[in-house]
C-alpha positions as CSV (number, residue, x, y, z in Angstrom):
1,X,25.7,21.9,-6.0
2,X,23.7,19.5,-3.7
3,X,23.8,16.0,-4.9
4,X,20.2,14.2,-4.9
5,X,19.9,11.4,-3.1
6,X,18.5,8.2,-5.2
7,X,19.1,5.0,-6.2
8,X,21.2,4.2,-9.5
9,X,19.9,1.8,-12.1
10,X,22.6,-0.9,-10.7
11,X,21.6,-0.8,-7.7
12,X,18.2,-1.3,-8.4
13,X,18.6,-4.2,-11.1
14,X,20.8,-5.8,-8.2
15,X,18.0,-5.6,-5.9
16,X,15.8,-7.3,-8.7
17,X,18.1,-10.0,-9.4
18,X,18.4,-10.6,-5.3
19,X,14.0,-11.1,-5.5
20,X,14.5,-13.0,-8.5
21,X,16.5,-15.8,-6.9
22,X,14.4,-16.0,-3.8
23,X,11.5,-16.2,-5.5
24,X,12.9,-19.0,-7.5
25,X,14.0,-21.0,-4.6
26,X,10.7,-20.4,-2.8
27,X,8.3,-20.8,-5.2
28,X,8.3,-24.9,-5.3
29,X,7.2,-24.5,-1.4
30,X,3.8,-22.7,-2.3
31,X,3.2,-24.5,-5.7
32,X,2.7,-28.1,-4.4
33,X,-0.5,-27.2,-2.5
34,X,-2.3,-29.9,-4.7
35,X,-1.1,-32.7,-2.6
36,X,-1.6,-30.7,0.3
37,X,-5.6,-30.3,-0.7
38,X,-6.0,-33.9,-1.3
39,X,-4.8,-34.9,2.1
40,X,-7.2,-32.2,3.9
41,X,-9.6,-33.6,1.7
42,X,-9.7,-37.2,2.8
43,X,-8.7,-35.9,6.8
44,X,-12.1,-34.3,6.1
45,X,-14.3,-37.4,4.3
46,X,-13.5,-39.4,7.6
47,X,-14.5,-37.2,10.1
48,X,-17.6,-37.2,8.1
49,X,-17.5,-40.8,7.7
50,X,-17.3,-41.1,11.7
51,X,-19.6,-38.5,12.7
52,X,-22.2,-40.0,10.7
53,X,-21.0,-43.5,12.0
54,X,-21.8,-41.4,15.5
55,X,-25.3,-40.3,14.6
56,X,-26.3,-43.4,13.5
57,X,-25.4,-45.3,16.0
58,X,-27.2,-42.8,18.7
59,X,-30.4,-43.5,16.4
60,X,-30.0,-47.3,16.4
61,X,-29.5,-46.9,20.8
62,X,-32.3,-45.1,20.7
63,X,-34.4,-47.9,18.7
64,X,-32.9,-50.5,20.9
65,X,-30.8,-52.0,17.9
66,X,-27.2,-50.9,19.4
67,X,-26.5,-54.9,20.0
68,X,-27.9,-56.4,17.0
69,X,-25.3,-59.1,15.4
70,X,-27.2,-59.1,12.1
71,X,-28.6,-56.5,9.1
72,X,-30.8,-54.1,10.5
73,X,-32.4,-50.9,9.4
74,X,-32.2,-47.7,11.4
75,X,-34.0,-44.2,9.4
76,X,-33.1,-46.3,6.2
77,X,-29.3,-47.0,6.6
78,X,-28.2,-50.8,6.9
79,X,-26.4,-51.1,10.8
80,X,-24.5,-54.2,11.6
81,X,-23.7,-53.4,15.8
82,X,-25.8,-50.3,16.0
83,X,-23.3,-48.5,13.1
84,X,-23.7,-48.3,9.4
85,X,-22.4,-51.2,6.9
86,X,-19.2,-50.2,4.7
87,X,-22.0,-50.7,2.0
88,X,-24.3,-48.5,-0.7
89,X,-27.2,-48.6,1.7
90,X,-25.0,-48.1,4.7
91,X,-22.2,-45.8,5.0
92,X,-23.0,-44.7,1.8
93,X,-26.4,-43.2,2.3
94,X,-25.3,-42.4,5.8
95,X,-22.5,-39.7,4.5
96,X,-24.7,-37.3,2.4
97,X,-22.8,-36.9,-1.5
98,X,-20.2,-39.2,-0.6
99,X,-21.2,-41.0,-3.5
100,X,-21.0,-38.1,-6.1
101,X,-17.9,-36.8,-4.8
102,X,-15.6,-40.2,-4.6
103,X,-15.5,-43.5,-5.9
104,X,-15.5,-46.9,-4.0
105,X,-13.8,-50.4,-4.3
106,X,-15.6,-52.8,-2.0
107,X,-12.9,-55.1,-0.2
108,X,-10.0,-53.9,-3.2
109,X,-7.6,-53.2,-0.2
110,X,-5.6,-55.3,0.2
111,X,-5.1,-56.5,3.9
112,X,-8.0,-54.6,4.7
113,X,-10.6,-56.5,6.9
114,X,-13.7,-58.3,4.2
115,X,-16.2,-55.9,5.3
116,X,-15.0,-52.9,4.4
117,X,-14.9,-50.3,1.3
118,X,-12.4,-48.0,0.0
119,X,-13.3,-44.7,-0.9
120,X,-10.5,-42.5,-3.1
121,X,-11.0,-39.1,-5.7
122,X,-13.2,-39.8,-8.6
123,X,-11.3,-39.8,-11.5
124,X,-7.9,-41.4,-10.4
125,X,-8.0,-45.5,-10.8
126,X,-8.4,-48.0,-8.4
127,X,-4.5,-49.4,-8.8
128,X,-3.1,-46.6,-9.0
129,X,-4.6,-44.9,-6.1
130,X,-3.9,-48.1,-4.1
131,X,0.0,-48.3,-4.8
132,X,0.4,-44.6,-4.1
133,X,-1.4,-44.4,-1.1
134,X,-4.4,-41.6,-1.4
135,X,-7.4,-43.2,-0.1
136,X,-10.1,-43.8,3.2
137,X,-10.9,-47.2,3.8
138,X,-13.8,-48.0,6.5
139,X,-14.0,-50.9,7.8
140,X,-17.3,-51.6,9.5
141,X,-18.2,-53.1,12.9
142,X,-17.0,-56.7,13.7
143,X,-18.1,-56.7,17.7
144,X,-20.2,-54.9,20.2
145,X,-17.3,-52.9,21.9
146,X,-15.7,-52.7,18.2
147,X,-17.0,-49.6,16.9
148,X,-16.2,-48.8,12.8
149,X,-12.7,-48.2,11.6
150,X,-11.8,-45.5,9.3
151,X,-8.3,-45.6,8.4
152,X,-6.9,-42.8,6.2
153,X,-3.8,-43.2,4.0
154,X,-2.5,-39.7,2.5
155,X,1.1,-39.9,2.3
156,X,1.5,-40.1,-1.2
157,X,-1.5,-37.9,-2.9
């Protein structure tokens, strides 16, 4: 008689077992995409915040108020410098839905410069986003040849 080839039913549970324990030690890899997201997601809210710092400015160069040391008004957004103030009617209005999306502490930071606002996920609280580290703070422009500064801290989301 021929024998048939096949796998017995140890065989197979030992091959179960094997999947069993990789998937075990692999699965805490995939499942911590949540922090993951939250750092993409503030990575993206400041190269929104400075694009729209770049558009701005290009509007307020083109109005001839690129140099001006005080409040102005370019299209409706509040410039200090030619780019937009780390304010409601400034960055703010500059970054379409930023304000729906995240919530804002105005000079919470600490050791952040005075005109500047801190942007982090709504829902999370101010103190505890701040000792944990998840959050965009921009910092608006102190000079001419300054520019803004958006500085992103993700390393604990």
């Amino acid at each position: 008689m021929k024998r048939q080839g096949g796998f017995t039913l140890i065989e197979l549970v030992v091959v179960i077992v094997i999947l069993g324990i990789l998937a075990v030690t692999a699965a805490p890899k995939f499942l911590n995409l949540q922090s993951d997201a939250r750092a993409s997601s503030l990575q993206g809210l400041k190269g929104a915040m400075a694009g729209a710092s770049g558009i701005v400015y290009g509007k307020a160069a083109i109005d001839g108020k690129e140099t001006s040391t005080t409040k102005t008004v370019v299209e409706d957004i509040d410039t200090i410098y030619g780019y937009p103030m780390a304010t409601a009617n400034g960055i703010d209005k500059a970054v379409v839905g930023l304000s729906d999306d995240w919530a804002k502490v105005s000079g919470a930071l600490s050791g952040a410069p005075s005109d500047s606002a801190t942007y982090y996920f709504k829902g999370a609280t101010a103190p505890t986003v701040f000792t944990t580290g998840c959050f965009v703070n921009y910092a608006q422009a102190t000079s001419i040849s300054s520019g803004v500064s958006i500085i992103v801290r993700d390393d604990k989301c």
